[in-house]
N, C-alpha and C positions, 0 to 999 in steps of 0.2 A: 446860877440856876435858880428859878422863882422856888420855893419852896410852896408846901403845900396852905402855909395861911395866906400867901401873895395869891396862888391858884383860885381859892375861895375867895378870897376880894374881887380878881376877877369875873367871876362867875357872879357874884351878888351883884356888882355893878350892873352885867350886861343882862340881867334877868331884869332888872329895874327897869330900864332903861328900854326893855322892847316889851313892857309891860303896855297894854293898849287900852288906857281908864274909859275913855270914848265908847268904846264897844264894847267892853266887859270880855275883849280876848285880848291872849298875849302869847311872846314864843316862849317856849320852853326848853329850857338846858341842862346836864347834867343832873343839877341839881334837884331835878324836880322828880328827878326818877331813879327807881333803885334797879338794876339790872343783874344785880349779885346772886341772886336763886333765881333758871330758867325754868324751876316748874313751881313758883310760884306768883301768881298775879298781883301784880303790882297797881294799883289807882294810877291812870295818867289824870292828871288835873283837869277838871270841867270845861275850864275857861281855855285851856291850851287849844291853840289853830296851830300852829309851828311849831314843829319840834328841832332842835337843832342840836346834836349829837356830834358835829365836828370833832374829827380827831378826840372822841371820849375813849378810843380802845376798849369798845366793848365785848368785840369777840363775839364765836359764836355762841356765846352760852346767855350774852347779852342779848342779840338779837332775837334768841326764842326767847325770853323774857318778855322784850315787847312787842314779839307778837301775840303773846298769850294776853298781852295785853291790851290791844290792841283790836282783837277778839272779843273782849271785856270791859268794851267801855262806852261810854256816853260821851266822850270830848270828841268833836267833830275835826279832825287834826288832818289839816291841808295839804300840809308840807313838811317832807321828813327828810333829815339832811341826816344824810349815816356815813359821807364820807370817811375816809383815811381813817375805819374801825378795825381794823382784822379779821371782817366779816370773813368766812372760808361758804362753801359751796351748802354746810348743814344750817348753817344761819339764813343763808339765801333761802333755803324751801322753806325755812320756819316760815321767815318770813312771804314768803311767796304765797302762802296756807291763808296770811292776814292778808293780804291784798285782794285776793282774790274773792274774799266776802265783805270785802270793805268797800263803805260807798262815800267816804271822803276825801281822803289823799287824792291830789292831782300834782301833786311834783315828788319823783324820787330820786334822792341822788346820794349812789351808790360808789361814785368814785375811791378809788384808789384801797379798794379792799381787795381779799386774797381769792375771791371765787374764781371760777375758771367754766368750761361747758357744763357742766354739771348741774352748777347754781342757776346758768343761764336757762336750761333746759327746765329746771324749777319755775324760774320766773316766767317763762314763757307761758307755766300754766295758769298761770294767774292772766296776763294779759290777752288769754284764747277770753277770757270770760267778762276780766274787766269791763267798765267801761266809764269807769272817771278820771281814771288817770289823763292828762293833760303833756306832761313832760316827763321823759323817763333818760337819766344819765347814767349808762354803763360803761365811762370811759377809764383807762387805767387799769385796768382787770386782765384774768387770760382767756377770753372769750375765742376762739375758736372758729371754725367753720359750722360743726356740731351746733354749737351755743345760736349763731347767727341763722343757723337756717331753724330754728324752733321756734325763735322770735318772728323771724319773717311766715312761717307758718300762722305761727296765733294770733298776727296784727290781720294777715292775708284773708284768715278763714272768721272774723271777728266783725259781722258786718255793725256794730255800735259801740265798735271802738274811738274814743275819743282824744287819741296819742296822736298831737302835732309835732312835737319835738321831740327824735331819737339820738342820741347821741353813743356810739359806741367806738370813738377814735381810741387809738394807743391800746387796739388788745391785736389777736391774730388772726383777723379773720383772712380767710383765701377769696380766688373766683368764686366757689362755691357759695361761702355767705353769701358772696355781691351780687351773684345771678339769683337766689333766692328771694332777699331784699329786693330787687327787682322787678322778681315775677309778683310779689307780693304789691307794689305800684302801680302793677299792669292794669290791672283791671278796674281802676280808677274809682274804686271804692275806699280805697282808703282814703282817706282825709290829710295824711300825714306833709308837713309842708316844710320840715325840714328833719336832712339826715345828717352824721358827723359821722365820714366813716378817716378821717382823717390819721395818718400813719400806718395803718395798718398794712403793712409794707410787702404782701403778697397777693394783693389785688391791683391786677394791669388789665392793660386796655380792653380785654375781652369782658371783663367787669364794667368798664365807662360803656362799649356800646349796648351791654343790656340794660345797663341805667335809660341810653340813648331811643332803645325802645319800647320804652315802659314810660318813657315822660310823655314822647308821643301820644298816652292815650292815658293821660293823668293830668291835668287842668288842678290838682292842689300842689304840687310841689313848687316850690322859689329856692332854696337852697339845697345845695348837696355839695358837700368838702369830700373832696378826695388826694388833695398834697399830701406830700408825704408817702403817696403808695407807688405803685409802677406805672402808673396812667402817664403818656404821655402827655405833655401840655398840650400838642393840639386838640387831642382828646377832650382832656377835660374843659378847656373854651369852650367845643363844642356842647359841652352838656350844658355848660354855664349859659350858653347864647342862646339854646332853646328854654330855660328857665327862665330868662330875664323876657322870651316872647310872651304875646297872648294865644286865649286858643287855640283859634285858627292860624294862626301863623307856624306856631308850636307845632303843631301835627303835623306840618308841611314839612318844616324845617328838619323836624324829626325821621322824615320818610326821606327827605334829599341827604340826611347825614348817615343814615343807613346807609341807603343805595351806595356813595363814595365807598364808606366802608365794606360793601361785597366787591367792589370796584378794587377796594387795595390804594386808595388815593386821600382817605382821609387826614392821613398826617402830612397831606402834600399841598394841598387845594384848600384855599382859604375861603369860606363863607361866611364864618361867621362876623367878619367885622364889613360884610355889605350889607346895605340898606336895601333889602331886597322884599318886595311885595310880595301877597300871598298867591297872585296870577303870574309871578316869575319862579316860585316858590314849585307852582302847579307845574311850569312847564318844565325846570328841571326834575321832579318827580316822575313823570311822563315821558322819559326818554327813552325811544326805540332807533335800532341798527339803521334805519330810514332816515330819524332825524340830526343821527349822529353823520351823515352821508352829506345833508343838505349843511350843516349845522356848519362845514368846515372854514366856512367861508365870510361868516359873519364874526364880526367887532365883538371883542372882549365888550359885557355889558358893566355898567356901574364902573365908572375910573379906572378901566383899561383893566381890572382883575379876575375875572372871570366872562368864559362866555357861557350860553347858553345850550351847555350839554352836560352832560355827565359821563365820564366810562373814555369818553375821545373827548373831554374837556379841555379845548385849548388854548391855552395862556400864552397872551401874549402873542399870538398867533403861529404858536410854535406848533407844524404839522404831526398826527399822532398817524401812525399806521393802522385804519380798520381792518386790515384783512390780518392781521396779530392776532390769533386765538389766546393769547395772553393776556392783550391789554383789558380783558376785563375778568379775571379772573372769579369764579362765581356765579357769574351772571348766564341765565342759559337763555335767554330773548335778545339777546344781541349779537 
């Protein structure tokens, strides 16, 4: 085991060594800050842009420390890497108090400390207000339903929030966070362009189609992970396939994956590996009890895999019964 003068060699090295003579900044580490009294203010260094705290076990007595300092300073500090500390939920609002009046941090990453909803609900007041933060990592934590719908409130109701990258995989969030984060999407004000909601293993499919309707009418999102939770695979294709569209195609796409989904046929009916234009896009969107009538009779389109209906979608030209008050379960215009 290193003892502690190997510790300090390390640390003098990598202080060296991300030292930036060019610019007159550099990151800073352990060494450069004392967090051993939380009511008292500590100097962060001038020149410090990064702060990197890895694995320092500062606890939360460390983390009010710097945010009292933090509070108290002249060093314009970019990037504050606080992972794997033993931050708990009182450290988070210390901290949450400096974010929130702070106008340089735009990366926080918060992994693998002890908060839970609590801290989340803290942080989230910071980010109702924010607005430089850039990337914010909450993963590894016990983040909640609670925690995730506070967040999705104060990105939601924050219209000069500047948070592209969320990452909140490996905590617990339910449907509830997923439909929140969602509705927070919907209204296509937020900017945010990637989510990690990854593991979090009580969000199912009813979480992917409210992702599916809020992409719909959101033009910044390209990423969203959801393996690891209850989504089914075809599900989440689906979401993947309207992200990787544009605009216009997106909202179409998003309105014909709905529709399956009132239909009960989404994890059955494969579209998203056709090449499907946004005038095919349109007229599956646009299906009525009329057109499913005429519809029965025409050629699966694009490589024999779908044809041109929804709800009596037939594959392969395999006959659906319209007069089934089942076969479209939801739908009350057919």
């Amino acid at each position: 085991m290193m003892g502690w003068r190997g510790r300090l060699a390390v640390l003098l090295i990598y202080t060296a060594l991300t030292t930036r003579p060019a610019t007159g900044r550099r990151s800073c580490g352990p060494m450069d800050f004392d967090w051993s009294d939380p009511e008292v203010t500590t100097p962060i260094p001038s020149d410090c842009s990064d702060m990197n705290l890895f694995n320092a076990r500062i606890g939360d007595d460390g983390a009010k420390a710097l945010a009292l300092a933090l509070m108290n300073t002249d060093a314009e500090i970019e990037s504050l890497n606080l992972r794997d500390n033993r931050i708990g939920d009182d450290g988070a609002a210390a901290l949450a108090k400096a974010l929130a009046q702070n106008k340089h941090v735009q990366f926080l990453q918060l992994r693998g400390n002890d908060l839970g909803d609590k801290g989340a609900i803290a942080l989230a007041g910071a980010l109702h207000t924010n607005t430089v933060l850039t990337d914010v990592y909450l993963t590894w934590l016990d983040i909640g339903d609670d925690g995730a719908v506070a967040i999705a409130d104060a990105l939601g109701n924050n219209p000069d929030s500047n948070v592209r990258v969320l990452h909140l995989s490996w905590n617990k969030i339910g449907v509830g966070g997923a439909k929140a984060l969602a509705k927070a999407l919907d209204g296509g004000s937020l900017r945010l362009r990637e989510l990690n909601l990854q593991n979090n293993r009580a969000i199912n499919n009813d979480g992917a189609v409210a992702f599916m309707r809020a992409i719909e009418h959101n033009q910044h999102m390209t990423k969203l992970w959801l393996s690891g939770t209850q989504v089914d695979d075809a599900y989440a294709s689906h979401v993947n396939a309207l992200l990787a569209r544009g605009p216009e195609s997106r909202a179409k796409l998003a309105e014909v994956a709905v529709l399956l989904e009132d239909c009960g046929l989404l994890g059955t009916l494969d579209i998203v590996h056709e090449d499907l234009g946004v005038e095919e896009l349109e007229d599956l969107a646009h299906v009525s009890r009329a057109d499913l009538k005429e519809a029965r009779g025409i050629k699966p389109v694009k490589r024999n895999k779908l044809i041109k209906c929804i709800c009596g979608l037939v594959v392969q030209g395999a006959p659906l019964d319209m007069e089934d008050p089942t076969m479209c379960p939801g739908r009350t215009d057919l």
